[in-house]
CHARMM internal coordinates of N, CA and C (Angstrom, degrees):
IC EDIT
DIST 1 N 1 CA 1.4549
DIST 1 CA 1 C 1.5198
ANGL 1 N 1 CA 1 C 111.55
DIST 1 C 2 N 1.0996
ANGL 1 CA 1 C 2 N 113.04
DIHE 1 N 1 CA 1 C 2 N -33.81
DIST 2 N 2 CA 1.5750
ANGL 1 C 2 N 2 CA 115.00
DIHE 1 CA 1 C 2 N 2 CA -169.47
DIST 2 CA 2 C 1.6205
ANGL 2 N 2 CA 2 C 115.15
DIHE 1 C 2 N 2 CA 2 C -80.14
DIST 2 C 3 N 1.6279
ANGL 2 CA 2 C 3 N 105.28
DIHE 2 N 2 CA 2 C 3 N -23.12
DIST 3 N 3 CA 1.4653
ANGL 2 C 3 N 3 CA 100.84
DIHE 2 CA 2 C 3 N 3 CA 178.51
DIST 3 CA 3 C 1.6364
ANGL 3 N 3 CA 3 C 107.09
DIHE 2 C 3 N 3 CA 3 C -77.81
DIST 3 C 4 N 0.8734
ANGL 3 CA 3 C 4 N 154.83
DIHE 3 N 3 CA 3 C 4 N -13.77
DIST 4 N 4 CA 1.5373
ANGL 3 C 4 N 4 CA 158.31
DIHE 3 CA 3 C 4 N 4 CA 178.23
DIST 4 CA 4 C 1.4468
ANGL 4 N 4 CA 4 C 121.14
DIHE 3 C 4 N 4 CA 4 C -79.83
DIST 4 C 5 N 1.7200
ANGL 4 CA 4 C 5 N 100.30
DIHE 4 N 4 CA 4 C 5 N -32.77
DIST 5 N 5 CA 1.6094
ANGL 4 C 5 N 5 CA 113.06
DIHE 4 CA 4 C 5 N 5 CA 161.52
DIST 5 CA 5 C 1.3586
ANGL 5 N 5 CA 5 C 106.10
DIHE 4 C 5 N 5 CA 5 C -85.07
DIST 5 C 6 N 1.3118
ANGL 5 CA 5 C 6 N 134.51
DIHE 5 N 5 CA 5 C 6 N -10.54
DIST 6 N 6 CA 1.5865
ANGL 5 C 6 N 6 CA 113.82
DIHE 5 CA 5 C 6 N 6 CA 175.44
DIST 6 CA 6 C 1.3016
ANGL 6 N 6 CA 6 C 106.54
DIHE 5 C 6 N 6 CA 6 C -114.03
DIST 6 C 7 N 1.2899
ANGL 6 CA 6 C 7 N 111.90
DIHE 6 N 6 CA 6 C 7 N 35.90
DIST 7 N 7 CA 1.4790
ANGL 6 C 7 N 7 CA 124.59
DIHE 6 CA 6 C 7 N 7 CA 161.89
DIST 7 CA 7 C 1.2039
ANGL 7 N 7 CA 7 C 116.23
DIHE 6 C 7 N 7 CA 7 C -133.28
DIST 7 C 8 N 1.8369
ANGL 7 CA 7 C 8 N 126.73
DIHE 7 N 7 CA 7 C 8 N 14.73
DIST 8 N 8 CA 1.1646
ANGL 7 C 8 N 8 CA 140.35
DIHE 7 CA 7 C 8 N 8 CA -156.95
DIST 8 CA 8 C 1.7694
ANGL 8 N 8 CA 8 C 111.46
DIHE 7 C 8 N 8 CA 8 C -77.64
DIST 8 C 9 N 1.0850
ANGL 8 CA 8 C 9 N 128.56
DIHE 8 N 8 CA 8 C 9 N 99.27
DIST 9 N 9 CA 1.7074
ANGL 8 C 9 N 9 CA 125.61
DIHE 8 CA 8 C 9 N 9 CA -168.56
DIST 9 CA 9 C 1.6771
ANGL 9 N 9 CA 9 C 83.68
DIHE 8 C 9 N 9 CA 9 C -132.00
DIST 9 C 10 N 1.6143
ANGL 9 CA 9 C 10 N 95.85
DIHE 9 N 9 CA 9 C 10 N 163.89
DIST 10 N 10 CA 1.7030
ANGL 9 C 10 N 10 CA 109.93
DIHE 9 CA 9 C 10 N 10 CA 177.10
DIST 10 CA 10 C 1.2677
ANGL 10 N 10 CA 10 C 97.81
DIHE 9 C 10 N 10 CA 10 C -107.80
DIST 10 C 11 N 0.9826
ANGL 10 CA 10 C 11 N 109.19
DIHE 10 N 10 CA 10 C 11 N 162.30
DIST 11 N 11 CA 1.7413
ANGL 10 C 11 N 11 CA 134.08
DIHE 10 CA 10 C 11 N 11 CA -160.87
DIST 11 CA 11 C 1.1268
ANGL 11 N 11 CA 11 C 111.44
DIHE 10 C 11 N 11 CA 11 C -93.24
DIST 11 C 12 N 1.8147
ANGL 11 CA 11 C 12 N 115.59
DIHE 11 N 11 CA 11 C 12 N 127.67
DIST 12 N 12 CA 1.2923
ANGL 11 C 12 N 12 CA 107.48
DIHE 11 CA 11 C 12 N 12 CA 177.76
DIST 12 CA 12 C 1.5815
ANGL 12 N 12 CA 12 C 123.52
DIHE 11 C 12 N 12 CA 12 C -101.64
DIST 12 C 13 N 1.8255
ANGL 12 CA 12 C 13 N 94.27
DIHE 12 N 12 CA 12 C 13 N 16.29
DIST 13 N 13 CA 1.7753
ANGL 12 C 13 N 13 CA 97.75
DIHE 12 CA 12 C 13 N 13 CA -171.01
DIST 13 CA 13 C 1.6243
ANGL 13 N 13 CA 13 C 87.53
DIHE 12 C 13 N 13 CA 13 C -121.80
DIST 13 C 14 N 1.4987
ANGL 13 CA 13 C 14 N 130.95
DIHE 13 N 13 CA 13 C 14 N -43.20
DIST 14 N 14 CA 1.3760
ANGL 13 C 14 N 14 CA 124.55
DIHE 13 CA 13 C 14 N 14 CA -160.12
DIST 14 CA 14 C 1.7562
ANGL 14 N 14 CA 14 C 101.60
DIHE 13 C 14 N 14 CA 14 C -104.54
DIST 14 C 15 N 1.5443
ANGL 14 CA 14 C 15 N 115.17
DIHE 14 N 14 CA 14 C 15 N 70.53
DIST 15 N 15 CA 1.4575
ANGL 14 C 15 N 15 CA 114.48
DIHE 14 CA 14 C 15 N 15 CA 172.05
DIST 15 CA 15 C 1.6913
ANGL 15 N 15 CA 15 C 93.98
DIHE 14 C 15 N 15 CA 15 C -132.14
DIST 15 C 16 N 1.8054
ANGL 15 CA 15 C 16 N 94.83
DIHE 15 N 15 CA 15 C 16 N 142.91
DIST 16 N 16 CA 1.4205
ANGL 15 C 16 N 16 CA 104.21
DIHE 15 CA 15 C 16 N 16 CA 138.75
DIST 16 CA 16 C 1.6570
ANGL 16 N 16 CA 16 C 144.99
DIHE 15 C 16 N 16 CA 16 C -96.83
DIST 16 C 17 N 1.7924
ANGL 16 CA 16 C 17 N 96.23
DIHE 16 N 16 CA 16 C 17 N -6.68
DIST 17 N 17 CA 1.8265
ANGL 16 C 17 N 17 CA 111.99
DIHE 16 CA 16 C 17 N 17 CA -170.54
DIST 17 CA 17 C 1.6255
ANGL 17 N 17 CA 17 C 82.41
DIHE 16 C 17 N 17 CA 17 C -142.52
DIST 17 C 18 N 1.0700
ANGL 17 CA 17 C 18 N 104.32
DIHE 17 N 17 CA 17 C 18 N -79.03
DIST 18 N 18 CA 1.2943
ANGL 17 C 18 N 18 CA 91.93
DIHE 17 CA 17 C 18 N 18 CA -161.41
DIST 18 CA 18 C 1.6107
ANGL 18 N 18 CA 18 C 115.45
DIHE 17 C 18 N 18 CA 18 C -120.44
DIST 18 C 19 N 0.9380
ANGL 18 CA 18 C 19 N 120.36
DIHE 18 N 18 CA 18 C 19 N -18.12
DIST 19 N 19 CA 1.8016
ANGL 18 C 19 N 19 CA 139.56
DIHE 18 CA 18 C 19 N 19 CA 165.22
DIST 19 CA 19 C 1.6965
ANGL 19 N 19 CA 19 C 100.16
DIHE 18 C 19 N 19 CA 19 C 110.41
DIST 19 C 20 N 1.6363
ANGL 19 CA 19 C 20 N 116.10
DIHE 19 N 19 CA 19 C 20 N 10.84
DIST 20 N 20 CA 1.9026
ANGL 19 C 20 N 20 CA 86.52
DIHE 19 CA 19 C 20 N 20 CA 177.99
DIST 20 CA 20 C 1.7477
ANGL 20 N 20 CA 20 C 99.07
DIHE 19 C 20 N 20 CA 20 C -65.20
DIST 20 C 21 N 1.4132
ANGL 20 CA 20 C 21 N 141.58
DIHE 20 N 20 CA 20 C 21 N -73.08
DIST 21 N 21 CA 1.2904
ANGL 20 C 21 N 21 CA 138.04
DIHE 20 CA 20 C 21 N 21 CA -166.25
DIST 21 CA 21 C 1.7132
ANGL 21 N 21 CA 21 C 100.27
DIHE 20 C 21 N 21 CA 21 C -19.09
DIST 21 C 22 N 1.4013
ANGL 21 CA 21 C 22 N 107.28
DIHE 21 N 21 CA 21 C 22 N -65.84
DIST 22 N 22 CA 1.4883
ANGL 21 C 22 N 22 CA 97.21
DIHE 21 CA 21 C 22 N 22 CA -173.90
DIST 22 CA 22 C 1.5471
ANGL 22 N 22 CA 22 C 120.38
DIHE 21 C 22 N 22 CA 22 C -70.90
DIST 22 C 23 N 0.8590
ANGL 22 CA 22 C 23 N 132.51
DIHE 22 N 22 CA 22 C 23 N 8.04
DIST 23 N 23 CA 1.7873
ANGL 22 C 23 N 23 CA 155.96
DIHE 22 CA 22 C 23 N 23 CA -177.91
DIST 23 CA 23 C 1.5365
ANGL 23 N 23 CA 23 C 98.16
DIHE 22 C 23 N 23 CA 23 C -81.15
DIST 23 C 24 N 1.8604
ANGL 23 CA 23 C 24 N 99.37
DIHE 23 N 23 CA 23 C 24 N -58.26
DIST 24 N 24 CA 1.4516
ANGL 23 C 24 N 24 CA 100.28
DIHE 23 CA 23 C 24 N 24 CA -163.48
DIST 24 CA 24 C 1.6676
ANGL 24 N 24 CA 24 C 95.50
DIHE 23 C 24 N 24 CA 24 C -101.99
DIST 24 C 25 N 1.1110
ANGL 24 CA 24 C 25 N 144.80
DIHE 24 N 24 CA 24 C 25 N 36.76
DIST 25 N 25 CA 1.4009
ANGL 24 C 25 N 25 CA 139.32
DIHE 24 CA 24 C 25 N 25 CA 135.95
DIST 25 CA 25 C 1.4124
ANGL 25 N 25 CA 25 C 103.66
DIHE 24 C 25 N 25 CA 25 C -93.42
DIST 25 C 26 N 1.3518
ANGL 25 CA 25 C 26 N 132.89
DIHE 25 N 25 CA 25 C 26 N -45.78
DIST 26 N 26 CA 1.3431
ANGL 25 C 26 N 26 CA 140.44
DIHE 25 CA 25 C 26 N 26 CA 170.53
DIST 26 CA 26 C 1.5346
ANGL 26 N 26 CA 26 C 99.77
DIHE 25 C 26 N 26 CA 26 C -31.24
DIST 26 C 27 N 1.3325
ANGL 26 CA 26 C 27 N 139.68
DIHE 26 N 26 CA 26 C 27 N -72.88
DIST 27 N 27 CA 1.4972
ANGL 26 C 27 N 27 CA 166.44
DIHE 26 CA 26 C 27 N 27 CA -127.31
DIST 27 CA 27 C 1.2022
ANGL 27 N 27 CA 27 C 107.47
DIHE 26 C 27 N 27 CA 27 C -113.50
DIST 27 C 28 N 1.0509
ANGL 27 CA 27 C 28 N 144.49
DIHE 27 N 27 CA 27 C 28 N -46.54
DIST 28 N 28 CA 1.2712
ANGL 27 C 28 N 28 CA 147.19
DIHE 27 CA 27 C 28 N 28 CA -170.74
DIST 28 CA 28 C 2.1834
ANGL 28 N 28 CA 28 C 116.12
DIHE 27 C 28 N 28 CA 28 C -115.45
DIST 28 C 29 N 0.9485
ANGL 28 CA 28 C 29 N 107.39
DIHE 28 N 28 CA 28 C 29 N 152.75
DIST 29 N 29 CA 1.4779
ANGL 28 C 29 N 29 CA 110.31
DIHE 28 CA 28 C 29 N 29 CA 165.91
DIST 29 CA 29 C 1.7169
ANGL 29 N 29 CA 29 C 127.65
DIHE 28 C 29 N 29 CA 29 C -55.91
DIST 29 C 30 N 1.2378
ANGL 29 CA 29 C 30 N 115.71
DIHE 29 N 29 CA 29 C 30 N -5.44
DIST 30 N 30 CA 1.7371
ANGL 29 C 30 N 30 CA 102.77
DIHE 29 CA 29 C 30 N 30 CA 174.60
DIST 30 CA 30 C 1.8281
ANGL 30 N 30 CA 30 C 83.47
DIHE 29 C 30 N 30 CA 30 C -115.94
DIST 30 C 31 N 1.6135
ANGL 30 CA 30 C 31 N 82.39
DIHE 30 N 30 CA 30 C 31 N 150.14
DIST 31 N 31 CA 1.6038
ANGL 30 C 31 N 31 CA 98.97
DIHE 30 CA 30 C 31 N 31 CA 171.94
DIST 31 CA 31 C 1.6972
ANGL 31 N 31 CA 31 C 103.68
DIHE 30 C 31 N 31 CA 31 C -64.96
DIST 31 C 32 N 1.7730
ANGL 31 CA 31 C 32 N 96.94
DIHE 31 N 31 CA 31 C 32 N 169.14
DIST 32 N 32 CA 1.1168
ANGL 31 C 32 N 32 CA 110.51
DIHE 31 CA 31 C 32 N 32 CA -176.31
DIST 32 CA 32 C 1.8920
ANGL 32 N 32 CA 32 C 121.97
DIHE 31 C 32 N 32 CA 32 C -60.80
DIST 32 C 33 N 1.3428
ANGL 32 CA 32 C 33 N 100.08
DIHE 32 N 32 CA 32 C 33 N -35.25
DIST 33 N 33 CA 1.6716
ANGL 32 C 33 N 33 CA 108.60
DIHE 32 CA 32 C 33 N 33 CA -179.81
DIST 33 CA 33 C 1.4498
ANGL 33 N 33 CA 33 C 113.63
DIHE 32 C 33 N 33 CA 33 C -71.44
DIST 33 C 34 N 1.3860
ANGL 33 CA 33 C 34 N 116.06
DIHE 33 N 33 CA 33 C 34 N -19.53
DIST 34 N 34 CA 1.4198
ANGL 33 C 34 N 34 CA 122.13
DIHE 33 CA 33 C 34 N 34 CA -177.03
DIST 34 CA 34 C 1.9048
ANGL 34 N 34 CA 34 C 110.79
DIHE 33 C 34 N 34 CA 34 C -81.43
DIST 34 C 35 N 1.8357
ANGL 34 CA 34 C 35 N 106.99
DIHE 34 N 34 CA 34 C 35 N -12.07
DIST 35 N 35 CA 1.1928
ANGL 34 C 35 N 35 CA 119.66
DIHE 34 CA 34 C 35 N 35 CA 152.96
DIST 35 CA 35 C 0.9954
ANGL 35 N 35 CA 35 C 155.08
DIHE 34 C 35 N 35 CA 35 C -98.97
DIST 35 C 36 N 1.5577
ANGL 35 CA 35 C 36 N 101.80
DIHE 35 N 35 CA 35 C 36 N -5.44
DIST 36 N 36 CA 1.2188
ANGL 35 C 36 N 36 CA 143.63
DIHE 35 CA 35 C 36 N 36 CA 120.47
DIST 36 CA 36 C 1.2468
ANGL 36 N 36 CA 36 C 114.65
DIHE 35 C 36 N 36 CA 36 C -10.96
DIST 36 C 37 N 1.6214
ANGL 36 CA 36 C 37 N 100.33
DIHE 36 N 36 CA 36 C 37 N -89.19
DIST 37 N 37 CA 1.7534
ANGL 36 C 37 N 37 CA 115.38
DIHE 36 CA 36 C 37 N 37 CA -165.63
DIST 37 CA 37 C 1.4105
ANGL 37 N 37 CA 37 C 98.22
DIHE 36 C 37 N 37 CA 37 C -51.34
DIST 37 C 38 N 1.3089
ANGL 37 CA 37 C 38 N 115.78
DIHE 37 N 37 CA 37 C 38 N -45.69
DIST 38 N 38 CA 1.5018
ANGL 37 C 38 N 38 CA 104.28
DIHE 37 CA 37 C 38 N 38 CA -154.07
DIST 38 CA 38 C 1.6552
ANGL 38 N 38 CA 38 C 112.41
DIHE 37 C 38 N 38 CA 38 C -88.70
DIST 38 C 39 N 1.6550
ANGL 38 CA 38 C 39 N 113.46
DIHE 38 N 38 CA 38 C 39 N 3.29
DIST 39 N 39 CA 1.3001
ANGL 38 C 39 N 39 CA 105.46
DIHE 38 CA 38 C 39 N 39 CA 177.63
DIST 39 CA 39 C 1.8471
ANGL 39 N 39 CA 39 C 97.36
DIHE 38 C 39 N 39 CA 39 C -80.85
DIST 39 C 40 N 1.4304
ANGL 39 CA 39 C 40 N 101.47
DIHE 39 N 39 CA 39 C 40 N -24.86
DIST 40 N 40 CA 1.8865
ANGL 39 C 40 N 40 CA 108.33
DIHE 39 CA 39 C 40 N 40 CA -168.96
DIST 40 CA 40 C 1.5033
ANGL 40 N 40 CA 40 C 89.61
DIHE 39 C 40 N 40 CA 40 C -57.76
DIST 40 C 41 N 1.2734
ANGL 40 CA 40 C 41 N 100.99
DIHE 40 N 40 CA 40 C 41 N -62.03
DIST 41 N 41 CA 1.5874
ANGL 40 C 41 N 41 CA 97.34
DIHE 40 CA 40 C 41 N 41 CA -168.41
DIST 41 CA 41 C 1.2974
ANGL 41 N 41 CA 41 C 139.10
DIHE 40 C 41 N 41 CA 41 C -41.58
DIST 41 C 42 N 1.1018
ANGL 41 CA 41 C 42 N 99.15
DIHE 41 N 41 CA 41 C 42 N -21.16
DIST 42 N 42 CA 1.6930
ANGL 41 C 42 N 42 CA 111.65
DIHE 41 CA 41 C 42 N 42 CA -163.80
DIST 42 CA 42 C 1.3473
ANGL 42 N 42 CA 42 C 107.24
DIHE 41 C 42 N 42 CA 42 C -108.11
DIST 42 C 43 N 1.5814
ANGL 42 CA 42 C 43 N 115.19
DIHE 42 N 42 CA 42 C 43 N -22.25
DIST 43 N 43 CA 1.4893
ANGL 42 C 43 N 43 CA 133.92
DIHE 42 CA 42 C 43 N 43 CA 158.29
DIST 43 CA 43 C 1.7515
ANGL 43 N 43 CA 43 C 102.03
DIHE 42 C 43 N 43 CA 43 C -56.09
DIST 43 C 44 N 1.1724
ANGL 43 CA 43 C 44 N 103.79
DIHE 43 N 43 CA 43 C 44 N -65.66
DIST 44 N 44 CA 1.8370
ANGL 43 C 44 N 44 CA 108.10
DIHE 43 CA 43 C 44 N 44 CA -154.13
DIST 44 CA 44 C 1.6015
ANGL 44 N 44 CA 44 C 98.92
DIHE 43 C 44 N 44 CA 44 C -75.62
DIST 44 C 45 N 1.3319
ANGL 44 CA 44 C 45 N 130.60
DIHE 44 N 44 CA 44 C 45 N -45.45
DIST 45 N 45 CA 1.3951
ANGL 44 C 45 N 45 CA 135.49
DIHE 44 CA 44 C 45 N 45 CA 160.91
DIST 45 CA 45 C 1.5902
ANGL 45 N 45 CA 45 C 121.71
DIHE 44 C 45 N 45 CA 45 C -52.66
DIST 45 C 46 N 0.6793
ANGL 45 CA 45 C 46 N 101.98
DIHE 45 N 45 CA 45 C 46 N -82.09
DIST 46 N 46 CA 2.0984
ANGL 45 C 46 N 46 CA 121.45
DIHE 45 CA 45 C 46 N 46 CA 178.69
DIST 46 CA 46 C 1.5865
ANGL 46 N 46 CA 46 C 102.43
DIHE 45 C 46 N 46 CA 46 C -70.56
DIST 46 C 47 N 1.1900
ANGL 46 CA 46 C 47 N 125.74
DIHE 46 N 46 CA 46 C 47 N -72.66
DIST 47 N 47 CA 1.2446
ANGL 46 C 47 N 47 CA 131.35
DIHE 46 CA 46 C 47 N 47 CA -152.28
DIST 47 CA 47 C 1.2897
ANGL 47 N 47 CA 47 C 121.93
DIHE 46 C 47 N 47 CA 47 C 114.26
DIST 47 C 48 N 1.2338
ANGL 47 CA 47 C 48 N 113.07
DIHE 47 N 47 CA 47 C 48 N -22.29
DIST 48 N 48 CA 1.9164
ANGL 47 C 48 N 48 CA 120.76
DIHE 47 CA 47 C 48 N 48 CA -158.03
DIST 48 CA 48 C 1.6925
ANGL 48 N 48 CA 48 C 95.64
DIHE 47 C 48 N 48 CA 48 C -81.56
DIST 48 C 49 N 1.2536
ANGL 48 CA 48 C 49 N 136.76
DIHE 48 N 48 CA 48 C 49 N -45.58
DIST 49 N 49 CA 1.0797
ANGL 48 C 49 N 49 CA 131.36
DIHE 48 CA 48 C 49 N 49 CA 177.26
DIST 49 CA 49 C 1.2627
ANGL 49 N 49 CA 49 C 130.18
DIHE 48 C 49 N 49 CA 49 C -19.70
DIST 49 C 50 N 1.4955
ANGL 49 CA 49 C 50 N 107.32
DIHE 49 N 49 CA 49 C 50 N -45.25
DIST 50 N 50 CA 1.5263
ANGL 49 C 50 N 50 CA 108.24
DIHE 49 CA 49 C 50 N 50 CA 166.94
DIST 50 CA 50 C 1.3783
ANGL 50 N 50 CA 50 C 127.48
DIHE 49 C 50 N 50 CA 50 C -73.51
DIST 50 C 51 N 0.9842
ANGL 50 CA 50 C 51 N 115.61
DIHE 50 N 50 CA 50 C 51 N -22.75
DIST 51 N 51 CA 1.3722
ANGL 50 C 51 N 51 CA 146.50
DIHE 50 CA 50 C 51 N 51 CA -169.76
DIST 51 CA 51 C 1.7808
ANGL 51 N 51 CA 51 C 101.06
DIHE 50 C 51 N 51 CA 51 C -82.94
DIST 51 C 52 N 0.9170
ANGL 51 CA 51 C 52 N 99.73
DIHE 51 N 51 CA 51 C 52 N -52.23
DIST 52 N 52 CA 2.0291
ANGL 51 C 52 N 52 CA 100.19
DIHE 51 CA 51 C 52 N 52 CA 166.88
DIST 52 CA 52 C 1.0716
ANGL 52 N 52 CA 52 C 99.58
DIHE 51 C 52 N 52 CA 52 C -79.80
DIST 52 C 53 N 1.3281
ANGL 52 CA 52 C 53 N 141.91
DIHE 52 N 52 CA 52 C 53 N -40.17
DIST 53 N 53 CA 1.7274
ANGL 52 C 53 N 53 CA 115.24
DIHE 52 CA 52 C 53 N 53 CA -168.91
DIST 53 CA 53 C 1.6394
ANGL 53 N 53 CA 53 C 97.98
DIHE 52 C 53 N 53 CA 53 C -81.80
DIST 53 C 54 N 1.0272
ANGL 53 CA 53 C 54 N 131.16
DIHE 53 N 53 CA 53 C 54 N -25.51
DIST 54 N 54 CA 1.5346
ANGL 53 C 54 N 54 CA 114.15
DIHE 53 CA 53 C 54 N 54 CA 167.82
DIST 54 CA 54 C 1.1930
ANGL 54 N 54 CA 54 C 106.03
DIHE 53 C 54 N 54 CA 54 C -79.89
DIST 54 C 55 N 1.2797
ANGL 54 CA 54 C 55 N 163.79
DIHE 54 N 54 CA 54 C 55 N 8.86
DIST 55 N 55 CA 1.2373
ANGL 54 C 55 N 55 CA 160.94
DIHE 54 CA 54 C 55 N 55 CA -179.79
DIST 55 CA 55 C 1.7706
ANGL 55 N 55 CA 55 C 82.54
DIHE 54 C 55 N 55 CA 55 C -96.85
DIST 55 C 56 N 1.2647
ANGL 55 CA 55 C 56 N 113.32
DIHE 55 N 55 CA 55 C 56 N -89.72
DIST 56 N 56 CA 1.5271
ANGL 55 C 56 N 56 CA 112.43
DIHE 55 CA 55 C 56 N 56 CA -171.73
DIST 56 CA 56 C 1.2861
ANGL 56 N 56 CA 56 C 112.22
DIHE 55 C 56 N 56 CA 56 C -47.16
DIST 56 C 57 N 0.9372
ANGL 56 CA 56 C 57 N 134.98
DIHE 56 N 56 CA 56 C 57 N -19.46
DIST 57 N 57 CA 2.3509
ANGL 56 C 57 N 57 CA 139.12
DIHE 56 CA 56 C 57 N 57 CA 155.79
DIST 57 CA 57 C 1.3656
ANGL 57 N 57 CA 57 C 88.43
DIHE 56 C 57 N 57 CA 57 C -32.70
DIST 57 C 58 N 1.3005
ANGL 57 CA 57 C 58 N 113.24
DIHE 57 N 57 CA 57 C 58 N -57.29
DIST 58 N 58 CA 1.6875
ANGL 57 C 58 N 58 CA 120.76
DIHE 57 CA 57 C 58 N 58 CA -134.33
DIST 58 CA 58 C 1.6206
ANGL 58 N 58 CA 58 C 94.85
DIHE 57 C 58 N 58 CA 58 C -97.38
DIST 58 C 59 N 1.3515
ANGL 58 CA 58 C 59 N 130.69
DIHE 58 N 58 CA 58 C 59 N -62.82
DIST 59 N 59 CA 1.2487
ANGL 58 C 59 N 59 CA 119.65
DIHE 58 CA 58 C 59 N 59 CA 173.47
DIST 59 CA 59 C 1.2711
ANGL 59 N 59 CA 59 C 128.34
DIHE 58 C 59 N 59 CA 59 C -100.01
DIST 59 C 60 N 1.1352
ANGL 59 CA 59 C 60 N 129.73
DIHE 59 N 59 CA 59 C 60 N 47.12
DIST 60 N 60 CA 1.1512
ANGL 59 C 60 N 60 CA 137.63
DIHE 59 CA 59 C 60 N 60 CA -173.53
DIST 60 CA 60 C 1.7748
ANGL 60 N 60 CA 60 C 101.79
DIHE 59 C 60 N 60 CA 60 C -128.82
DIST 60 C 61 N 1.3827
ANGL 60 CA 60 C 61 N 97.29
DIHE 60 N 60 CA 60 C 61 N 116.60
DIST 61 N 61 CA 1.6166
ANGL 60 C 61 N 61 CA 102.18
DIHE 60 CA 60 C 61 N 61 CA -157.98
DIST 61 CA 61 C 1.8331
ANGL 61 N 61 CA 61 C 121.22
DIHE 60 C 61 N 61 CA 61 C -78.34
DIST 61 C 62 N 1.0926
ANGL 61 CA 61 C 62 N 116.43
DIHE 61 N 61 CA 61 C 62 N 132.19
DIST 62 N 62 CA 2.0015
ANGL 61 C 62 N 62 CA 105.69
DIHE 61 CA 61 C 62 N 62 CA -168.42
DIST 62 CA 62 C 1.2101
ANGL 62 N 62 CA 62 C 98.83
DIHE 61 C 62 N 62 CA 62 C -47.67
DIST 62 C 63 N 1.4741
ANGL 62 CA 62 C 63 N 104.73
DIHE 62 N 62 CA 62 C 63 N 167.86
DIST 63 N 63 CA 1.5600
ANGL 62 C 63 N 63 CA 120.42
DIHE 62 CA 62 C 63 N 63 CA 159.22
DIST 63 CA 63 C 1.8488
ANGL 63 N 63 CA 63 C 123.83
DIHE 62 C 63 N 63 CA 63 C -77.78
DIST 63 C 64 N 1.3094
ANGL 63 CA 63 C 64 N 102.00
DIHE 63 N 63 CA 63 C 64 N 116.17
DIST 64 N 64 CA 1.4589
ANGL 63 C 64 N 64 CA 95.64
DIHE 63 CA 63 C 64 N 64 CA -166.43
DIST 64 CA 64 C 1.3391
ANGL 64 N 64 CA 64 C 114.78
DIHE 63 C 64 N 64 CA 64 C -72.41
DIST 64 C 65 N 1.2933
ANGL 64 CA 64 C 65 N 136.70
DIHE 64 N 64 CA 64 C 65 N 144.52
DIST 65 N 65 CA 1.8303
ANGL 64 C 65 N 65 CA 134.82
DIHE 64 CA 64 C 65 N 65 CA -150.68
DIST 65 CA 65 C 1.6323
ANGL 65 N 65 CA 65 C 90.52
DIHE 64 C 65 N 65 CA 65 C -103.67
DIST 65 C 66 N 1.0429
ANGL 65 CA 65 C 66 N 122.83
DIHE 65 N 65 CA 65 C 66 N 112.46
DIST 66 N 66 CA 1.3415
ANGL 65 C 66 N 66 CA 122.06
DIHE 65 CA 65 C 66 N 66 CA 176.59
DIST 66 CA 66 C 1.9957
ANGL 66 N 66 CA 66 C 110.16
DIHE 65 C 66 N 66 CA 66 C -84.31
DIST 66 C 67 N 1.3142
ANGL 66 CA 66 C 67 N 97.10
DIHE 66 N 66 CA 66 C 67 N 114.11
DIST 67 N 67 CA 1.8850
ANGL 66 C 67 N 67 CA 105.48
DIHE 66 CA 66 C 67 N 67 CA -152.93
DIST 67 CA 67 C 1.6828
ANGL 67 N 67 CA 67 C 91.16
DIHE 66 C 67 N 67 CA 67 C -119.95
END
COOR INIT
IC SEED 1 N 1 CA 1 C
IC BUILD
């Protein structure tokens, strides 16, 4: 589990705002829409959802372009 989080970058091909969802389908085992759903969820239920996907906007590091 831990090697996929220390390779954790946001996506510069699978974004709709900012690419963490597609970062963490990239990185992890559930596709990107299934992080998706669950950022909605936790937005429209809880509230916090938004609140973590701008947290991960902010520290969640780009993908470096290997040139």
């Amino acid at each position: 589990m831990g090697n996929w989080l220390q390779e954790l970058t946001k996506s510069d091909t699978d974004k709709w705002i900012g690419g963490v969802c597609g970062g963490l389908g990239q990185h992890s085992p559930l596709p990107s829409w299934v992080w998706r759903f669950m950022f909605a969820f936790l937005f429209w239920c809880f509230g916090v959802g938004f609140v973590l996907y701008i947290l991960l906007w902010i520290f969640m590091p780009k993908k470096v372009s290997a040139e």
